[in-house]
C-alpha positions as protocol buffer text, in pm:
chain_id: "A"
residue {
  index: 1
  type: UNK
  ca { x: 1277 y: 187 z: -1743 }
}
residue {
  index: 2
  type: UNK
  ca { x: 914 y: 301 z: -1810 }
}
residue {
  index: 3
  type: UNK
  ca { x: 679 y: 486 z: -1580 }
}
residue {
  index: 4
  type: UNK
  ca { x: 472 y: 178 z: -1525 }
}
residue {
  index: 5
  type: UNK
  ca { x: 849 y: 33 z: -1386 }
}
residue {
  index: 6
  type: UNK
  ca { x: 916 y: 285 z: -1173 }
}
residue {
  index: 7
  type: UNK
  ca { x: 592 y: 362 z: -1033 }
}
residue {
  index: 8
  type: UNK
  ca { x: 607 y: -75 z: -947 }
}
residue {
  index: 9
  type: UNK
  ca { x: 950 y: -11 z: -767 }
}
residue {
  index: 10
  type: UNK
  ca { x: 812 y: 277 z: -587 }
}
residue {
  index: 11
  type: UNK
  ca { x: 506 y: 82 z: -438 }
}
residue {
  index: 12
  type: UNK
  ca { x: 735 y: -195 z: -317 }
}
residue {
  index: 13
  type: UNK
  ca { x: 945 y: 30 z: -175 }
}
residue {
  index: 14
  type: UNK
  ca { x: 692 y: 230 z: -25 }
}
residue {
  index: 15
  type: UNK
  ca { x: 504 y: -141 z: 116 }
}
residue {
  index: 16
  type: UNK
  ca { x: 856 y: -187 z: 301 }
}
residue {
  index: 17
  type: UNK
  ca { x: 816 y: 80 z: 505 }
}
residue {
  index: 18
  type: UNK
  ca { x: 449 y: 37 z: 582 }
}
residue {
  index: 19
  type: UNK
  ca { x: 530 y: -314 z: 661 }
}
residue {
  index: 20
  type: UNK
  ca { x: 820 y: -204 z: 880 }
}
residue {
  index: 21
  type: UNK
  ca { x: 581 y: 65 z: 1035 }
}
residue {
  index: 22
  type: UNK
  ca { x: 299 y: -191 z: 1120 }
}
residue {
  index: 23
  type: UNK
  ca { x: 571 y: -421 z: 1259 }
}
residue {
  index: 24
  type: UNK
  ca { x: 672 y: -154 z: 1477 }
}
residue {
  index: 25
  type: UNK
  ca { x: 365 y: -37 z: 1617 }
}
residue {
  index: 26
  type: UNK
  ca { x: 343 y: -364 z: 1753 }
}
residue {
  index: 27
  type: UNK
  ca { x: 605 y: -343 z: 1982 }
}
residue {
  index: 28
  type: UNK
  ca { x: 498 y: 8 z: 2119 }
}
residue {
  index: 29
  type: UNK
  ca { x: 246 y: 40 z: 2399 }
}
residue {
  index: 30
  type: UNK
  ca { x: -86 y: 261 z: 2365 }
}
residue {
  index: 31
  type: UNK
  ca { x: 53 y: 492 z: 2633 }
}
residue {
  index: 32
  type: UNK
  ca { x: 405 y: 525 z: 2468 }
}
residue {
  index: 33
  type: UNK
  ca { x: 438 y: 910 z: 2310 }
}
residue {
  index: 34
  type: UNK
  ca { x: 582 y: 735 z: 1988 }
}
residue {
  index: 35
  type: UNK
  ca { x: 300 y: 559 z: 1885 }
}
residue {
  index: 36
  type: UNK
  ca { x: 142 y: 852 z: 1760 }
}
residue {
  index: 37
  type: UNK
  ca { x: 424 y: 947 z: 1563 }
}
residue {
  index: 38
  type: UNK
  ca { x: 427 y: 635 z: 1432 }
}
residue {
  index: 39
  type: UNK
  ca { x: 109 y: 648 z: 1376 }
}
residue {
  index: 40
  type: UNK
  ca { x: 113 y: 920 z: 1171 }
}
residue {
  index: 41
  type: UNK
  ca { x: 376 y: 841 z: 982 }
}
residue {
  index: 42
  type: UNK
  ca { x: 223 y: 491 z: 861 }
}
residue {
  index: 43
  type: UNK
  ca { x: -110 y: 736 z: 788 }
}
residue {
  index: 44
  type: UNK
  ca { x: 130 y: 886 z: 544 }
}
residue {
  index: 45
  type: UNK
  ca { x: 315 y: 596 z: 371 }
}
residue {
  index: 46
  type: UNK
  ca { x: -73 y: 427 z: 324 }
}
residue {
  index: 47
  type: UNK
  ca { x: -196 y: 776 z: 131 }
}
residue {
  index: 48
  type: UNK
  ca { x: 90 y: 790 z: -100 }
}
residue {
  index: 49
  type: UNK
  ca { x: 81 y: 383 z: -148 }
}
residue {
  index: 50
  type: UNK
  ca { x: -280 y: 467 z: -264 }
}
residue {
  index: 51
  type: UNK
  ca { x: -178 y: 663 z: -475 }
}
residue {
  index: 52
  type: UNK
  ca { x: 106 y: 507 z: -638 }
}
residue {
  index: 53
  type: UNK
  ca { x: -188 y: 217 z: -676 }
}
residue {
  index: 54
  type: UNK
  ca { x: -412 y: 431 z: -853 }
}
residue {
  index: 55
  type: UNK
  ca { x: -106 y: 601 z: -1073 }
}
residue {
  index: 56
  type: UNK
  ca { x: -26 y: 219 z: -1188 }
}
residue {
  index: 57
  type: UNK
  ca { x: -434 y: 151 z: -1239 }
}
residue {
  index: 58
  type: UNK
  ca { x: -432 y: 493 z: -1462 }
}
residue {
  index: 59
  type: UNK
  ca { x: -98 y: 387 z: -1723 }
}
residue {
  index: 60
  type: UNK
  ca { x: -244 y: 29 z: -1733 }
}
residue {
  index: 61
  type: UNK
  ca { x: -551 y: 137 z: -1843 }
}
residue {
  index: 62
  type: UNK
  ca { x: -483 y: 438 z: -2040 }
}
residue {
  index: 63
  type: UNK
  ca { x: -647 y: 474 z: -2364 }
}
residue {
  index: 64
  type: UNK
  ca { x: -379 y: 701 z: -2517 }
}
residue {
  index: 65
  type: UNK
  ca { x: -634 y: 990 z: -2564 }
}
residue {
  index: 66
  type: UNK
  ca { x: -386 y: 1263 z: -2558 }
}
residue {
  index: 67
  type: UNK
  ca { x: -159 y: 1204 z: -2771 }
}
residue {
  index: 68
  type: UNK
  ca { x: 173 y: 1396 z: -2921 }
}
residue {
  index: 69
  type: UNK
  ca { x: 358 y: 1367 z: -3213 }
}
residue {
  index: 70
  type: UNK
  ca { x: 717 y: 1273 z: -3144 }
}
residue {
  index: 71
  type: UNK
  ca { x: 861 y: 1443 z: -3465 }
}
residue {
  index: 72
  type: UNK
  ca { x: 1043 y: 1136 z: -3606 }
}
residue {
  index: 73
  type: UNK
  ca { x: 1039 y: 999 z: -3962 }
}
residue {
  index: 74
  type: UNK
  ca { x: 838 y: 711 z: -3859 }
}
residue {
  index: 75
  type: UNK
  ca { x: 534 y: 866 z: -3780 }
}
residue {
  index: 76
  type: UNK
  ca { x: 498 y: 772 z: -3408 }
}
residue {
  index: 77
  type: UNK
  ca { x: 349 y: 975 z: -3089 }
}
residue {
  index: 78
  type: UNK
  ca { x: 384 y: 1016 z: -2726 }
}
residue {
  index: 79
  type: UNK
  ca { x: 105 y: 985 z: -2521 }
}
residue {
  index: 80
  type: UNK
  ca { x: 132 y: 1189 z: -2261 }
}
residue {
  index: 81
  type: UNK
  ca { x: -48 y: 1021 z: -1963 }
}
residue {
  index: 82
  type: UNK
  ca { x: 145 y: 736 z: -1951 }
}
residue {
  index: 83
  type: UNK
  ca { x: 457 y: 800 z: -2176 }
}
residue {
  index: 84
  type: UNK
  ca { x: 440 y: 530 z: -2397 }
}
residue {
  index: 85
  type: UNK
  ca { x: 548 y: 586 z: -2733 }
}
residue {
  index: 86
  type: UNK
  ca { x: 390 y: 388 z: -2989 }
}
């Protein structure tokens, strides 16, 4: 599975739980202490969604500029922002 893979599977997992969050606060009155738990914890799941977002943005539109050489006989290198061998 590549990065690009796993960071995908990560989002959607993440955009369960900020669906099941919103969904939640629904049901939870203004006045009700657990709202701002809640709250907070949907603040959370949004930042790191963001950045999962911008982590996919970055490997799909890496330019390979730092590249290493893997060390094999067929000459090929490891880029090392988004992994992909090539």
């Amino acid at each position: 599975m590549s990065r690009l893979e796993k960071l995908v599977e990560q989002l959607e997992y993440v955009q369960g739980w900020v669906s099941l969050y919103s969904g939640a606060l629904k049901g939870i009155s203004d006045d009700d202490y657990r709202r701002t738990n809640y709250e907070a914890e949907l603040e959370l799941l949004r930042e790191r969604e963001r950045g999962i977002a911008e982590r996919i943005t970055e490997l799909e539109d890496c330019e390979h500029s730092k590249v290493e050489d893997t060390g094999g006989p067929d000459g090929s290198q490891l880029c090392l922002q988004c992994g992909k061998i090539y």
